[in-house]
N, CA, C and O atoms as a Tripos MOL2 file, in Angstrom:
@<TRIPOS>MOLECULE
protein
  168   167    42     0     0
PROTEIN
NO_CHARGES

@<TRIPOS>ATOM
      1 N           0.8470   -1.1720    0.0000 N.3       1 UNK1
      2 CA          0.0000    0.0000    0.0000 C.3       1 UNK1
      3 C           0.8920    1.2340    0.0000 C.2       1 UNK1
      4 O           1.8470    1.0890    0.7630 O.2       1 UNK1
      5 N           0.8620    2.4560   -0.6560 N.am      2 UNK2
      6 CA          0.9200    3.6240   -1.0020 C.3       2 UNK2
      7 C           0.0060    4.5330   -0.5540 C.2       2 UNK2
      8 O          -1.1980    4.5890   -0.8050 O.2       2 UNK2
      9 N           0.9210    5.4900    0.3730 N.am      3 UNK3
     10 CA          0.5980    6.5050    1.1650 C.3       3 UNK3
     11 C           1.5940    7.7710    0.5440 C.2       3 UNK3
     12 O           2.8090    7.9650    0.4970 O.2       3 UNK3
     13 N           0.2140    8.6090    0.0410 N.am      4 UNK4
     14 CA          1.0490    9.9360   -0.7670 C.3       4 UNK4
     15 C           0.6050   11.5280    0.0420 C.2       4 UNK4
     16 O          -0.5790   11.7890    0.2600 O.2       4 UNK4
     17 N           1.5640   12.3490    0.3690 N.am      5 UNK5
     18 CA          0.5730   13.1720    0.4380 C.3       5 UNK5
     19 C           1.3770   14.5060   -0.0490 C.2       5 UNK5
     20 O           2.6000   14.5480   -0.1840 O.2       5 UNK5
     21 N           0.5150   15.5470   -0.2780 N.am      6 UNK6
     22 CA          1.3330   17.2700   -0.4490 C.3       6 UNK6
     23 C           1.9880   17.8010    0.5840 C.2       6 UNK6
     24 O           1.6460   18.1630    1.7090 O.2       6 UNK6
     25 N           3.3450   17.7710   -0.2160 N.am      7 UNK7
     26 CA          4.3840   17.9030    1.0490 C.3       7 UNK7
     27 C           4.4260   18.9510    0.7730 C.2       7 UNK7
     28 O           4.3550   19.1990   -0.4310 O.2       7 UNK7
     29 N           4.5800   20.2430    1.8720 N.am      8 UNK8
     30 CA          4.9200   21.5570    1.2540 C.3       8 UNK8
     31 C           6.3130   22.1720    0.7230 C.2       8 UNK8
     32 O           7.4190   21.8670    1.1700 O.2       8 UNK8
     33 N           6.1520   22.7540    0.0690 N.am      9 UNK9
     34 CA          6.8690   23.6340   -0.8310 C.3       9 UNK9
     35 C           7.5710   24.9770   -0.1250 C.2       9 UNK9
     36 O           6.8580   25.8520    0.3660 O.2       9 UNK9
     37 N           8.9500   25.0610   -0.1150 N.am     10 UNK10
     38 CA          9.8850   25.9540    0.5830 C.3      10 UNK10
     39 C          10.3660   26.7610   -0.4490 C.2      10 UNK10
     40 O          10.8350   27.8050    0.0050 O.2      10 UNK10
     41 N          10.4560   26.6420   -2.1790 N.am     11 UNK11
     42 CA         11.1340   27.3060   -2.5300 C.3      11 UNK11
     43 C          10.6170   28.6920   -3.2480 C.2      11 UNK11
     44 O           9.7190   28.4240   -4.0460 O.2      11 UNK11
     45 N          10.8310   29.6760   -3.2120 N.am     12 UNK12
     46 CA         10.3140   30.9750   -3.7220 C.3      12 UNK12
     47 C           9.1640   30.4400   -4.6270 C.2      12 UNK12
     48 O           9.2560   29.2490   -4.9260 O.2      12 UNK12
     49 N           7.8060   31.3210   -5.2400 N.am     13 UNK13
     50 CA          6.9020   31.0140   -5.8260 C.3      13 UNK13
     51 C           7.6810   31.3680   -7.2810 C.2      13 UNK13
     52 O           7.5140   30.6930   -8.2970 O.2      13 UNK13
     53 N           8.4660   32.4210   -7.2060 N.am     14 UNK14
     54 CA          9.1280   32.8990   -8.9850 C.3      14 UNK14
     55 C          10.0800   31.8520   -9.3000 C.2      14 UNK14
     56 O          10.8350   31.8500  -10.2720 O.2      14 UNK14
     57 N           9.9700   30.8030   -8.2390 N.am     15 UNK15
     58 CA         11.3020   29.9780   -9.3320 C.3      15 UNK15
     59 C          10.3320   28.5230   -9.9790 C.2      15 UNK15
     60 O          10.9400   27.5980  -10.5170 O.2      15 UNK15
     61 N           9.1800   28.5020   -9.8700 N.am     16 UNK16
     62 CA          8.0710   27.7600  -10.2800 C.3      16 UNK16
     63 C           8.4390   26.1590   -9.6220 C.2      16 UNK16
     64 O           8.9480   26.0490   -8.5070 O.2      16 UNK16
     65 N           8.1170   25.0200  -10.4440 N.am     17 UNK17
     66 CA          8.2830   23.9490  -10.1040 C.3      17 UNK17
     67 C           9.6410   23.3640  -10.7740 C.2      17 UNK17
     68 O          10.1840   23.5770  -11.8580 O.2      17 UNK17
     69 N           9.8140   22.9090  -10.1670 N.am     18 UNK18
     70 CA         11.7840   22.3030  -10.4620 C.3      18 UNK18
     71 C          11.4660   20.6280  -10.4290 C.2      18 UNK18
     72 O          10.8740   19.9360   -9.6000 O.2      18 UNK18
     73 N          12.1970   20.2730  -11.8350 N.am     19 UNK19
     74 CA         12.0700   18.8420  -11.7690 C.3      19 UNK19
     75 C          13.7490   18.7050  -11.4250 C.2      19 UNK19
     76 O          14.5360   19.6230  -11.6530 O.2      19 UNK19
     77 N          14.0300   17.7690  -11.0070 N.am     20 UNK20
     78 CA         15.7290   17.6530  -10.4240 C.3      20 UNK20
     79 C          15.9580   15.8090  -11.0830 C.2      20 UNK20
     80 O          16.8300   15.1150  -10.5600 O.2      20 UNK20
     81 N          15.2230   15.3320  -12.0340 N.am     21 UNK21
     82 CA         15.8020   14.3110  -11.9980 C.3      21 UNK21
     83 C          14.5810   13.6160  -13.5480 C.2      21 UNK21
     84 O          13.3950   13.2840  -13.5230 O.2      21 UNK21
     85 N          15.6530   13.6490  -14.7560 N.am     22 UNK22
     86 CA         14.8870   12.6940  -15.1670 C.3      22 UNK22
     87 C          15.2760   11.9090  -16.1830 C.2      22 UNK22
     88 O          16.1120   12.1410  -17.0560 O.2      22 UNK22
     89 N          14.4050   10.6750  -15.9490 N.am     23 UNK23
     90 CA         14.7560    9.0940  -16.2910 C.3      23 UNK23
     91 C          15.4230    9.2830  -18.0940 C.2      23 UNK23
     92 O          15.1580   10.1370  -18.9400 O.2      23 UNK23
     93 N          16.2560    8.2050  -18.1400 N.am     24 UNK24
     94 CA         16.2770    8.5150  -19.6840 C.3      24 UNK24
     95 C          15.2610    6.9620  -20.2940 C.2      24 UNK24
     96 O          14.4630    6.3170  -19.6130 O.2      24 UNK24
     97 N          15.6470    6.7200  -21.7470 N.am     25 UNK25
     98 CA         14.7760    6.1180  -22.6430 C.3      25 UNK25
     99 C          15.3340    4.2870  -22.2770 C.2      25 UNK25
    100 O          14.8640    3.2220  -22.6780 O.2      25 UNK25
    101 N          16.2200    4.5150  -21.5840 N.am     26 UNK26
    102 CA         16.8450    3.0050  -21.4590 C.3      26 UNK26
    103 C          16.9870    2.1510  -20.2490 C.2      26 UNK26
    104 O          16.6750    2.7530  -19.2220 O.2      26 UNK26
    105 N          17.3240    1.0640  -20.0950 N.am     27 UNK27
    106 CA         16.9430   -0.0430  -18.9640 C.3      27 UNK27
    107 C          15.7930   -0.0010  -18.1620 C.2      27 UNK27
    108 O          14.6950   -0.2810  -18.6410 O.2      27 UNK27
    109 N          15.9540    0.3620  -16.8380 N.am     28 UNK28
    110 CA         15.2240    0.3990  -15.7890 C.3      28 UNK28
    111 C          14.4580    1.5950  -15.3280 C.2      28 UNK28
    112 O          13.5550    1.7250  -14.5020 O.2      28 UNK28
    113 N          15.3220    2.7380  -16.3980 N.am     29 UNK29
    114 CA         14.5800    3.7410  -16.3760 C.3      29 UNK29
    115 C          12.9930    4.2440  -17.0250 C.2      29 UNK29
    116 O          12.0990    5.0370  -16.7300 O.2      29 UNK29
    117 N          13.2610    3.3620  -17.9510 N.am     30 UNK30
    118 CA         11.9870    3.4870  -18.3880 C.3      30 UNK30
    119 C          10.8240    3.2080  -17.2120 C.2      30 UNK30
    120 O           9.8900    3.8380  -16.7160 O.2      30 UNK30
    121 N          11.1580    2.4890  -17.1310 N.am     31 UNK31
    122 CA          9.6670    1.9200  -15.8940 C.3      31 UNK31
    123 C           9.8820    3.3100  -14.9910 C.2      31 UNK31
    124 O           9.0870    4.2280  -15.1920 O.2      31 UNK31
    125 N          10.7900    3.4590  -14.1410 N.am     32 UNK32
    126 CA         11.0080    4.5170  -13.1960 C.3      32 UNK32
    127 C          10.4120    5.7340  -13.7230 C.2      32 UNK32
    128 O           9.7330    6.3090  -12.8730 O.2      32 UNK32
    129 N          10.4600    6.4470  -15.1270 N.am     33 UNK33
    130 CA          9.8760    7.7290  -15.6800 C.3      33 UNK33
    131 C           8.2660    7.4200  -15.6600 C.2      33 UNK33
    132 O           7.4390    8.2570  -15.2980 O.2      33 UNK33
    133 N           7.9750    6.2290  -16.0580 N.am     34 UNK34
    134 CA          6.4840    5.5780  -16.4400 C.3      34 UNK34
    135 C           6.0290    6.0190  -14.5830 C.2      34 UNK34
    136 O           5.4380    7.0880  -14.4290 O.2      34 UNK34
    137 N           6.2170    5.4970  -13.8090 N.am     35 UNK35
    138 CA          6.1390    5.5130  -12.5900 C.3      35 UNK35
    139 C           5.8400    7.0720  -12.1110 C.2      35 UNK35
    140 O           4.8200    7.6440  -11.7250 O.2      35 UNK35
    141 N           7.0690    7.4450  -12.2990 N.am     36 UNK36
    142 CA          7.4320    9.5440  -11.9010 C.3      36 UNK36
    143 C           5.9140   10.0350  -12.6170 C.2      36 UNK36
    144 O           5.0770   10.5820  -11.8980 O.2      36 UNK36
    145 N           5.6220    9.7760  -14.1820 N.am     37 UNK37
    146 CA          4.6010   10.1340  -14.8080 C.3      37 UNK37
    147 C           3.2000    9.9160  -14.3000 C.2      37 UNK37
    148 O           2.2690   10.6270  -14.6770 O.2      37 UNK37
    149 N           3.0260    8.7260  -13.2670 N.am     38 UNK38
    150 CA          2.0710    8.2580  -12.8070 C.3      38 UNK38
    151 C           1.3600    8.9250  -11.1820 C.2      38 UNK38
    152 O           0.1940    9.0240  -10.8000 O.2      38 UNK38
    153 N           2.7270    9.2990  -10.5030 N.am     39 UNK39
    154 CA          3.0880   10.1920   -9.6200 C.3      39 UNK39
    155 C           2.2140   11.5830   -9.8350 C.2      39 UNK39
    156 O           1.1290   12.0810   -9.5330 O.2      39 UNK39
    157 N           3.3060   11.8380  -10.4920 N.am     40 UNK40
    158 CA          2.9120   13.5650  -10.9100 C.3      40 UNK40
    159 C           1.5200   14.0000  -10.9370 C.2      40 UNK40
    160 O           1.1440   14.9970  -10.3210 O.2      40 UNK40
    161 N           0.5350   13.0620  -11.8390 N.am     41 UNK41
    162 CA         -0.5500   12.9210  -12.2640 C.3      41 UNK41
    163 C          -1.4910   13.2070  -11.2330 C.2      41 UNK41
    164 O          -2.3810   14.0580  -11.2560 O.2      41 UNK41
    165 N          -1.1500   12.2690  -10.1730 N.am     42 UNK42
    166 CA         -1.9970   12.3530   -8.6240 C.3      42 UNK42
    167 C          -2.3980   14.1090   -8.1200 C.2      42 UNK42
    168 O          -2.9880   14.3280   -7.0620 O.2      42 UNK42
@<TRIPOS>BOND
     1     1     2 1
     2     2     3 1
     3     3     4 2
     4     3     5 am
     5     5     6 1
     6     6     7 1
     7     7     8 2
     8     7     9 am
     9     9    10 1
    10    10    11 1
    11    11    12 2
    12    11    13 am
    13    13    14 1
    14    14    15 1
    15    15    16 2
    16    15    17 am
    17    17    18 1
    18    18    19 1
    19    19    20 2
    20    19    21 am
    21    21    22 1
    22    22    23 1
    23    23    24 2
    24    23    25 am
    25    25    26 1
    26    26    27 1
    27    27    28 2
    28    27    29 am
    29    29    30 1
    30    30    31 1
    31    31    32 2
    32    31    33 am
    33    33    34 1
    34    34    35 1
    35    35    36 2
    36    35    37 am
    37    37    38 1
    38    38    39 1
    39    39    40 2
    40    39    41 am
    41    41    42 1
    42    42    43 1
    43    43    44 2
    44    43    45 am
    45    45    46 1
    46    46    47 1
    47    47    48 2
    48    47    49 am
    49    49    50 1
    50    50    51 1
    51    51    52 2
    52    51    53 am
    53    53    54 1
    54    54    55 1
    55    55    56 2
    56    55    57 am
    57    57    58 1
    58    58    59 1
    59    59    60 2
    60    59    61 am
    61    61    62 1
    62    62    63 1
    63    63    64 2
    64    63    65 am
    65    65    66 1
    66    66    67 1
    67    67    68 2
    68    67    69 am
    69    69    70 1
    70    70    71 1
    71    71    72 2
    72    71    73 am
    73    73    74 1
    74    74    75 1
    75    75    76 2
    76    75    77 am
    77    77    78 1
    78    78    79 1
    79    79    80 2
    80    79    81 am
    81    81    82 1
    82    82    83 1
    83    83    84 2
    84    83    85 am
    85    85    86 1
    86    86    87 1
    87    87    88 2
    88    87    89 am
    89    89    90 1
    90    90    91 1
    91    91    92 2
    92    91    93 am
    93    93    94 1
    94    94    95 1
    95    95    96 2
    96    95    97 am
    97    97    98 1
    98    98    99 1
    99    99   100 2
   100    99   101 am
   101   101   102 1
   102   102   103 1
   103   103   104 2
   104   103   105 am
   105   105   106 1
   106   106   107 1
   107   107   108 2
   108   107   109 am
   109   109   110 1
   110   110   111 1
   111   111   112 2
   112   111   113 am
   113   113   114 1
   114   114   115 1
   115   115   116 2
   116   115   117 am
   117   117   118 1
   118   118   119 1
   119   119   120 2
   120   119   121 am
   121   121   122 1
   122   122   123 1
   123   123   124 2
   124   123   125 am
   125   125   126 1
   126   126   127 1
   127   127   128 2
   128   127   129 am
   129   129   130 1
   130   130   131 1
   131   131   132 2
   132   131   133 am
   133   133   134 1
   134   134   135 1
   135   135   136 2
   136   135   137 am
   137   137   138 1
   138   138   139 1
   139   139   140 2
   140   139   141 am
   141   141   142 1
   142   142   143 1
   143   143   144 2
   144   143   145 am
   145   145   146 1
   146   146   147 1
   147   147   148 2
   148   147   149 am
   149   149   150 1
   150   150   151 1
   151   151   152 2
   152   151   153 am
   153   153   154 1
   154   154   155 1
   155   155   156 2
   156   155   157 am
   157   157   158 1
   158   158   159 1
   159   159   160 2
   160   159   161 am
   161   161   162 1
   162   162   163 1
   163   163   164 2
   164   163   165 am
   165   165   166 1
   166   166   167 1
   167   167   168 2
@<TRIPOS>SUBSTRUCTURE
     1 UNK1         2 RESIDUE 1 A UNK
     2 UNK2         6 RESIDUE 1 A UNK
     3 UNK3        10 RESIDUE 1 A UNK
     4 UNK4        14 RESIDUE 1 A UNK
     5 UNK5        18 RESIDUE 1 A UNK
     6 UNK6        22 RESIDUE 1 A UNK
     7 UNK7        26 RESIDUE 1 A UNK
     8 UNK8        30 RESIDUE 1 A UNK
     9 UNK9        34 RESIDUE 1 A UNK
    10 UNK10       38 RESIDUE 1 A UNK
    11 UNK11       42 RESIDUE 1 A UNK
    12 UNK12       46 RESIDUE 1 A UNK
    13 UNK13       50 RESIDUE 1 A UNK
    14 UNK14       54 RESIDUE 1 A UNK
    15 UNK15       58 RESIDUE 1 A UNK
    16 UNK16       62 RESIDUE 1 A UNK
    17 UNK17       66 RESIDUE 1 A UNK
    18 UNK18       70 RESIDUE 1 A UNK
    19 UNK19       74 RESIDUE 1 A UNK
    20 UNK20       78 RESIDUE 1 A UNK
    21 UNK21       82 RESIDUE 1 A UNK
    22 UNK22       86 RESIDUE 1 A UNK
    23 UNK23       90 RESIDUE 1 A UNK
    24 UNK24       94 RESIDUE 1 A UNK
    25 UNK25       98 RESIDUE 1 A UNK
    26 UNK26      102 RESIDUE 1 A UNK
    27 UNK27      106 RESIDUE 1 A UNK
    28 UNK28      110 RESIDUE 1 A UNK
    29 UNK29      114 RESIDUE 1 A UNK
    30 UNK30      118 RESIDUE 1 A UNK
    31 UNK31      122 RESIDUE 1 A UNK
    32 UNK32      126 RESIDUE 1 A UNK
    33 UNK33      130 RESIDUE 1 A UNK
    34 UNK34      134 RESIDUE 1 A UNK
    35 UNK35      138 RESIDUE 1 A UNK
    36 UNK36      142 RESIDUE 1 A UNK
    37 UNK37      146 RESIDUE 1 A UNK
    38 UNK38      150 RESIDUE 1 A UNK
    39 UNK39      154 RESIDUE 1 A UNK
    40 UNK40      158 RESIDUE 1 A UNK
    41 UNK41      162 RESIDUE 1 A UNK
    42 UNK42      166 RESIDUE 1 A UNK
């Protein structure tokens, strides 16, 4: 089971949303971006 919730946000409102990490097109990453994409969505 998966427990998600809105964690708050510390960084200035003018620097918008910051992605810091993302998957490329190969191995294990794929699933992991598929996943991040599934995330986000929520």
């Amino acid at each position: 089971m998966v427990y998600l919730c809105n964690a708050p946000t510390y960084f200035p409102s003018e620097l918008g949303e910051q992605t810091y990490y993302q998957p490329s097109n190969q191995g294990l990453e794929v699933k992991i971006g598929e996943k991040l994409k599934q995330l986000r969505g929520l």
